[in-house]
C-alpha positions as CSV (number, residue, x, y, z in Angstrom):
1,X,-120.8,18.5,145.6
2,X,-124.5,18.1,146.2
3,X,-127.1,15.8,143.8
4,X,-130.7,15.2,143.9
5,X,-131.6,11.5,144.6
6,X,-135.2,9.4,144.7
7,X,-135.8,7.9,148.2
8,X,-138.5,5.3,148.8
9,X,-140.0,7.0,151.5
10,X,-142.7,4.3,152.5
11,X,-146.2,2.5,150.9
12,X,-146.7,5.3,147.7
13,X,-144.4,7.9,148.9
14,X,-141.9,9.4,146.9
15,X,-139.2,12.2,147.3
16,X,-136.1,13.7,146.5
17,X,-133.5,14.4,148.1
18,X,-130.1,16.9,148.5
19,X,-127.2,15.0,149.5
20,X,-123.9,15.7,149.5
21,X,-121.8,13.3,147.5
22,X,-117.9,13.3,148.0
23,X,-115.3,13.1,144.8
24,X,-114.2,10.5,143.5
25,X,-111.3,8.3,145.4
26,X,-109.0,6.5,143.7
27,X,-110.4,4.1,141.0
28,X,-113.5,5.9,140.7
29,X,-115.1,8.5,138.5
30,X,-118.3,10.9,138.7
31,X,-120.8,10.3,136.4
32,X,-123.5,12.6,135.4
33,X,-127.0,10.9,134.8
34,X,-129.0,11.5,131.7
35,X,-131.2,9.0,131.3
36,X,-132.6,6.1,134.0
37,X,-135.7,3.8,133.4
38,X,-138.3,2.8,135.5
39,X,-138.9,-0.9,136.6
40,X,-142.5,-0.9,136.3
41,X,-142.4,-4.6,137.8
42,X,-139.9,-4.4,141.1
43,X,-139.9,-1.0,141.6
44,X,-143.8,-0.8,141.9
45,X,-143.1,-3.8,144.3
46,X,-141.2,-1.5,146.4
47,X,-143.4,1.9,146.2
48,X,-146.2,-0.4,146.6
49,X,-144.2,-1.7,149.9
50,X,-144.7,-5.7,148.8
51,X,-141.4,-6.2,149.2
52,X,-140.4,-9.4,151.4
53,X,-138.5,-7.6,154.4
54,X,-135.0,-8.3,155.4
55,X,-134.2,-9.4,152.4
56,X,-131.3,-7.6,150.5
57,X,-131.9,-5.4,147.5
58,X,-129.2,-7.2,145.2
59,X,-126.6,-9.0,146.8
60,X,-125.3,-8.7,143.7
61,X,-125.1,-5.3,143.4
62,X,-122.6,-3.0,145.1
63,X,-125.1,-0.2,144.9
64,X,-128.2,-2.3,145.9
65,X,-126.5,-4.0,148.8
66,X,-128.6,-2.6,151.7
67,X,-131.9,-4.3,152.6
68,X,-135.5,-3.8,152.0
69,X,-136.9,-1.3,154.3
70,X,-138.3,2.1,154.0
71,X,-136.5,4.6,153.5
72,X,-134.3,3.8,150.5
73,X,-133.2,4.1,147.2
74,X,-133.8,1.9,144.5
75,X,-133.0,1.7,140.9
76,X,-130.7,0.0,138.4
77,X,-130.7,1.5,134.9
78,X,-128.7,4.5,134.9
79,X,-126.9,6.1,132.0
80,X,-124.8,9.3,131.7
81,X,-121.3,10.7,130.9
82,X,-118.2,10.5,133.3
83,X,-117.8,13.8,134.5
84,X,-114.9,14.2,136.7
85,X,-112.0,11.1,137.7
86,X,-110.2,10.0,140.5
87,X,-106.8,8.7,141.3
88,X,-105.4,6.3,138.8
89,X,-107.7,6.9,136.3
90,X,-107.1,7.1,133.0
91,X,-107.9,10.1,131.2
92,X,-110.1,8.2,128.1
93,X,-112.5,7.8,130.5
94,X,-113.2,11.4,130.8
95,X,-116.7,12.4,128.9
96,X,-117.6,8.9,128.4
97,X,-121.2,7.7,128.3
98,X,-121.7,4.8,130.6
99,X,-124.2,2.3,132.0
100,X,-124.6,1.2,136.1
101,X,-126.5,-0.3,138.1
102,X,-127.0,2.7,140.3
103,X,-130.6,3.9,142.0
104,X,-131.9,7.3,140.0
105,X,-130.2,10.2,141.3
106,X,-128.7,12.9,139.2
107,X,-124.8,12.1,140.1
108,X,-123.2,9.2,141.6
109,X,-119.7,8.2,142.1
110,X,-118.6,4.5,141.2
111,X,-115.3,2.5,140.6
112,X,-114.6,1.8,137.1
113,X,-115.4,-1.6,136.9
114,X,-119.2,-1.4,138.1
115,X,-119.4,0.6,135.0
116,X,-119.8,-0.7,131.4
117,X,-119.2,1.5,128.4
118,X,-121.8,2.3,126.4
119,X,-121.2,0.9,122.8
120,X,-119.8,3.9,120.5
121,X,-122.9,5.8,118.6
122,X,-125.8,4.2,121.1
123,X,-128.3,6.8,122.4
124,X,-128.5,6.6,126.2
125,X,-132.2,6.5,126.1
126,X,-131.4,2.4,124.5
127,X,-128.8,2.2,127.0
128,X,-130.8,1.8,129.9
129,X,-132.9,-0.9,128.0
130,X,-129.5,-3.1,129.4
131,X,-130.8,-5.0,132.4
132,X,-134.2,-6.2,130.9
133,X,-132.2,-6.9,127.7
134,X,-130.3,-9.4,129.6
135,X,-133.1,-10.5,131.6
136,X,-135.1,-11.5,128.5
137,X,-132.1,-13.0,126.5
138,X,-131.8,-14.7,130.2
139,X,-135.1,-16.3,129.6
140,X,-134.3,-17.7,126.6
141,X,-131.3,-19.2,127.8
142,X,-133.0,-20.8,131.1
143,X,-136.3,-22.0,129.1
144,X,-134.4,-23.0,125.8
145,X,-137.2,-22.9,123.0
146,X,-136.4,-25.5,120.7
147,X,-137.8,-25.1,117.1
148,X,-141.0,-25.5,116.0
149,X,-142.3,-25.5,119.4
150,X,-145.7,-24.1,120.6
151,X,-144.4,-20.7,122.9
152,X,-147.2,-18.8,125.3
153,X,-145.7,-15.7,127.0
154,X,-147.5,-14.3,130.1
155,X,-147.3,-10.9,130.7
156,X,-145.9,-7.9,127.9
157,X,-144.4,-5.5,129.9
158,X,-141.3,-4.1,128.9
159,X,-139.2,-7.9,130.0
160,X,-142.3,-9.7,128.1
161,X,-142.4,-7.4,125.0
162,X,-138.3,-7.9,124.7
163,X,-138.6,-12.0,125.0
164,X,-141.0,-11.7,122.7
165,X,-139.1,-9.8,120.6
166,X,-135.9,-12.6,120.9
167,X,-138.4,-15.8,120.8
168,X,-139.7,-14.5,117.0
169,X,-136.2,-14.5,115.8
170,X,-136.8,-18.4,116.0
171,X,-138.3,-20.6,113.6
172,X,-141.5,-21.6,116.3
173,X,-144.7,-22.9,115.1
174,X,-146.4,-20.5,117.1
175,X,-145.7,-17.8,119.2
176,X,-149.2,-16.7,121.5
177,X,-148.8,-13.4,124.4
178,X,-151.4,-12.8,126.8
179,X,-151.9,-9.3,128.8
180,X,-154.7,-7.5,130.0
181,X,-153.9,-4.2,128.4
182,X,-154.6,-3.3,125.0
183,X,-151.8,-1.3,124.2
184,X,-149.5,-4.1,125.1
185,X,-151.1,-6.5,122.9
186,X,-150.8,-4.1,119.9
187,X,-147.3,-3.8,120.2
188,X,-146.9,-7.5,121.0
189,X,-148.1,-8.0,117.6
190,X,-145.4,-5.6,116.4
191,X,-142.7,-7.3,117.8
192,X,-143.4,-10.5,116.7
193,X,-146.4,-12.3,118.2
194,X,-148.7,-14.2,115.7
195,X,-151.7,-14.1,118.5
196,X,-151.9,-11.9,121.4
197,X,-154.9,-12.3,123.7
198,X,-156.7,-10.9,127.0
199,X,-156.2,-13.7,129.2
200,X,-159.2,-12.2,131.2
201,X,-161.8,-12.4,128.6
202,X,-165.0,-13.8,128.0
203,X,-164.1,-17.3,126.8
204,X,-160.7,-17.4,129.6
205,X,-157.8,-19.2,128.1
206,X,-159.7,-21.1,125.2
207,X,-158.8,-18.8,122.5
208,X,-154.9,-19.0,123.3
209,X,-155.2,-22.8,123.3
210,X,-156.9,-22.7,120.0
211,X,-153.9,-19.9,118.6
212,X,-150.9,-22.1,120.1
213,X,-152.4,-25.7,118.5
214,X,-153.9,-24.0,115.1
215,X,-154.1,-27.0,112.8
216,X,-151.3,-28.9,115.0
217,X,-152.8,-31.9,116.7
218,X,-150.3,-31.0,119.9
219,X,-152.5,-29.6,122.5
220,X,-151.1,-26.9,124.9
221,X,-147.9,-25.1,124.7
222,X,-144.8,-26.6,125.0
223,X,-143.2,-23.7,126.5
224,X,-144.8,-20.8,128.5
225,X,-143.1,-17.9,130.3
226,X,-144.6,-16.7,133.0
227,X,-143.7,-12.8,133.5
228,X,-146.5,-10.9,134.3
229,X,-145.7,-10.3,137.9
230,X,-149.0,-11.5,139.4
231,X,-148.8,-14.5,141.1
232,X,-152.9,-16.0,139.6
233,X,-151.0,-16.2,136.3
234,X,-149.3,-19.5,137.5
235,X,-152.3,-21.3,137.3
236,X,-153.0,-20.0,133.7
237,X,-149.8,-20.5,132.6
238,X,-149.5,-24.5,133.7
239,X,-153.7,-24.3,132.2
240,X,-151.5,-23.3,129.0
241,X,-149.1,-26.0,129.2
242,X,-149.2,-29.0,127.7
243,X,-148.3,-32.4,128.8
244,X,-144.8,-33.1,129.4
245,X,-144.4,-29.0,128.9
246,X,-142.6,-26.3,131.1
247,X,-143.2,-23.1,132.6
248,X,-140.6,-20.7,133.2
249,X,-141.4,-18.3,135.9
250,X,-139.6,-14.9,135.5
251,X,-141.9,-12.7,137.9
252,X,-140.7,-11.3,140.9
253,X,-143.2,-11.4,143.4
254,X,-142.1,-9.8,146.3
255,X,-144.2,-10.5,149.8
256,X,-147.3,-11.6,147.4
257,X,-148.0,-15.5,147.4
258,X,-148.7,-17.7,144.8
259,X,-151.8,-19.9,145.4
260,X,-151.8,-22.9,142.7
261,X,-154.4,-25.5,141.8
262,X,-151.9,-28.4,141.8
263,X,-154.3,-31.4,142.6
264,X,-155.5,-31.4,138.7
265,X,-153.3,-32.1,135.7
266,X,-150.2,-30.6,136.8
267,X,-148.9,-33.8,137.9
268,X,-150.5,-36.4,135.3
269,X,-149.2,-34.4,132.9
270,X,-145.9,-34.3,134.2
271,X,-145.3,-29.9,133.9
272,X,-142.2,-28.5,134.9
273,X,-141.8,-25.3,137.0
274,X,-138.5,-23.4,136.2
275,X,-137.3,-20.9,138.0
276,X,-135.0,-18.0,136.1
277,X,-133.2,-15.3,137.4
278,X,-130.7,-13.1,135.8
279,X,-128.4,-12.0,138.7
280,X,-126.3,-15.4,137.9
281,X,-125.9,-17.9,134.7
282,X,-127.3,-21.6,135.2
283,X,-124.4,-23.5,136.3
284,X,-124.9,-26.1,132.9
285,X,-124.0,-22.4,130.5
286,X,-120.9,-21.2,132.9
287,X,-118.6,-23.3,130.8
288,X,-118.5,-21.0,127.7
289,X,-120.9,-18.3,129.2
290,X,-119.8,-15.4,131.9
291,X,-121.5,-12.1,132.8
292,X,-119.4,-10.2,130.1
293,X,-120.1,-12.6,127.1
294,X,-124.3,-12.4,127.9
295,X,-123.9,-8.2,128.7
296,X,-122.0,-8.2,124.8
297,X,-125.2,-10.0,123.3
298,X,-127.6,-7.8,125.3
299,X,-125.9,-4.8,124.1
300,X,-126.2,-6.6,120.5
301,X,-130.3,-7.2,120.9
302,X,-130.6,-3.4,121.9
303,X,-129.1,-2.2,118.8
304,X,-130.4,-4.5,116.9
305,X,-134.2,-4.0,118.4
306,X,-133.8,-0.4,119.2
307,X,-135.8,-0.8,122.4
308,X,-136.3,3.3,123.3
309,X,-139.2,2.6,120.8
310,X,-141.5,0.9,124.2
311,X,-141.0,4.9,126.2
312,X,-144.5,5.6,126.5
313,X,-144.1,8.8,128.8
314,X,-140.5,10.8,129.7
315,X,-140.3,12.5,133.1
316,X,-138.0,15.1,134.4
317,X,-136.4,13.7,137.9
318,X,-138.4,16.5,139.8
319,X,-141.7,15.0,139.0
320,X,-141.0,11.5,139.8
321,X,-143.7,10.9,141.9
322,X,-146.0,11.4,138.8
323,X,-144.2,8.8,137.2
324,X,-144.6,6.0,140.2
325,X,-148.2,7.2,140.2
326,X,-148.7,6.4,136.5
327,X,-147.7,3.3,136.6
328,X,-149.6,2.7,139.9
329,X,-153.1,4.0,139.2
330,X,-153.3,4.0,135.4
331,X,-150.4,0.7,133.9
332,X,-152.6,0.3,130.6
333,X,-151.6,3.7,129.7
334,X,-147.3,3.2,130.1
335,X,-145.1,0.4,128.9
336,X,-141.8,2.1,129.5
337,X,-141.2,4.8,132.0
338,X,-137.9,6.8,131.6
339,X,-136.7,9.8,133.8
340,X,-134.8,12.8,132.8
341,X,-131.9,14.1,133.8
């Protein structure tokens, strides 16, 4: 059969294409997409062309195992039913609605267990909320907020709105976002913030410091997460910290360096720089945690949070290239970015 599929043609250049796409083999099914998201962090990296060359998409990823050079395809929050079965499948798989880690094209074929079942009565359009889901509960895991801790978080995209959205469920003395956009900030607020600032303004970082200490005579956060993709937000976020305090960095940022202001208080004031990455578990959890238990909890978080809420703007798979270009040329506009199928 043929299907339509998104190919990174080079810097800003987006298409789609017919391919043919054989059936399924044994072990494998068909699946129909209905729903993918948009990473408006590493995608952009990649239709931007910052991405560090050579390097491999995911090594972790069946689907994402080629490396980064143009042309390619690129995606990893795909949802849709099971349309069709190979050899040695069982036939309650048949019509099932499934999440993969699959680049946005319209079918794809996959062996059962790259697939993970979409929990009975969940819209798609939350299904594909999975990977950021587990990338912010992730966070919490790598940068373990302890309570009553002063919490600064860097960046609310769709990753930073849904630790955000974790980090209020604990009893913190204060919980303080920063992001340039205004329609970020409101819905920061919404999902839990007791401050949310413009990092960027008039007065710089002074009116976060004043929101994280309030009445507490602890200057500077204890714990700030850095995800705002943009490499100058190091230096605010160890500005934020205070002594003895940690940064977790959770940006990708691709082929763009980090230049960091390191000959101040960083070291007097002994700040740690963690780095977090959900493609594996840190090697102290792996005793009681595996990829499966964390994926059940994400799944938990998205019905509990109902994430579909942050889709700003639906596109239909042909106009694609509008969507990229959104996000490009006008981010204060979108938080989530969803294609249809």
């Amino acid at each position: 059969m043929k299907r339509q599929c998104l190919y990174f043609m080079g810097p800003r250049q987006v298409c789609l294409r017919e391919e043919l796409l054989a059936e399924p083999g044994p072990g494998q099914v068909l699946v129909e997409t209905v729903f993918s998201a948009i990473s408006p962090g590493t995608e952009l990296l990649i239709y931007r062309g910052e991405f560090p060359a050579g390097l491999a998409l995911d090594e972790n990823l069946p689907a994402l195992s080629e490396d980064f050079s143009f042309p390619l395809k690129y995606g990893y929050a795909a949802a849709g039913r099971v349309a069709a079965l190979g050899e040695g499948v069982g036939e309650e798989w048949l019509g099932l609605t499934v999440f993969a880690f699959q680049p946005h094209a319209s079918h794809f074929v996959a062996p059962i267990g790259e697939l993970l079942p979409v929990p009975q009565g969940l819209p798609l359009e939350q299904a594909v909320f999975l990977p950021n889901m587990e990338t912010a509960v992730n966070f919490l895991m790598d940068g373990a907020p302890l309570i009553g801790e002063q919490v600064a978080v860097l960046g609310q995209g769709v990753v930073g709105l849904l630790t955000t959205a974790l980090l209020a469920q604990l009893p913190l003395a204060s919980l303080v976002t920063l992001d340039r956009y205004p329609l970020r900030r409101r819905t920061s607020l919404e999902w839990g913030a007791t401050a949310s600032l413009d990092p960027d303004g008039a007065d710089g970082l002074k009116p976060a410091l004043a929101a994280l200490q309030e009445a507490r005579n602890y200057p500077g956060a204890d714990l700030v997460y850095e995800l705002s993709g943009n490499p100058a937000a190091l230096d605010q976020a160890i500005a934020l910290c205070g002594y003895h305090g940690r940064v977790l960095i959770g940006s990708w940022y691709g082929g763009k360096r980090a230049s960091l202001d390191l000959g101040g208080r960083f070291h007097r004031d002994r700040i740690r720089l963690i780095s977090s990455q959900v493609s594996r578990l840190a090697p102290e959890l792996s005793g009681r945690w595996d990829k499966a238990r964390r994926f059940r909890l994400a799944w938990e978080m998205i019905e509990r949070f109902q994430p579909a809420r942050l889709i700003t703007q639906r596109f239909p798979l042909a106009r694609a290239a509008e969507a990229y270009r959104l996000l490009d040329e006008a981010p204060g506009e979108a938080i989530q970015v969803a294609l249809v199928y």
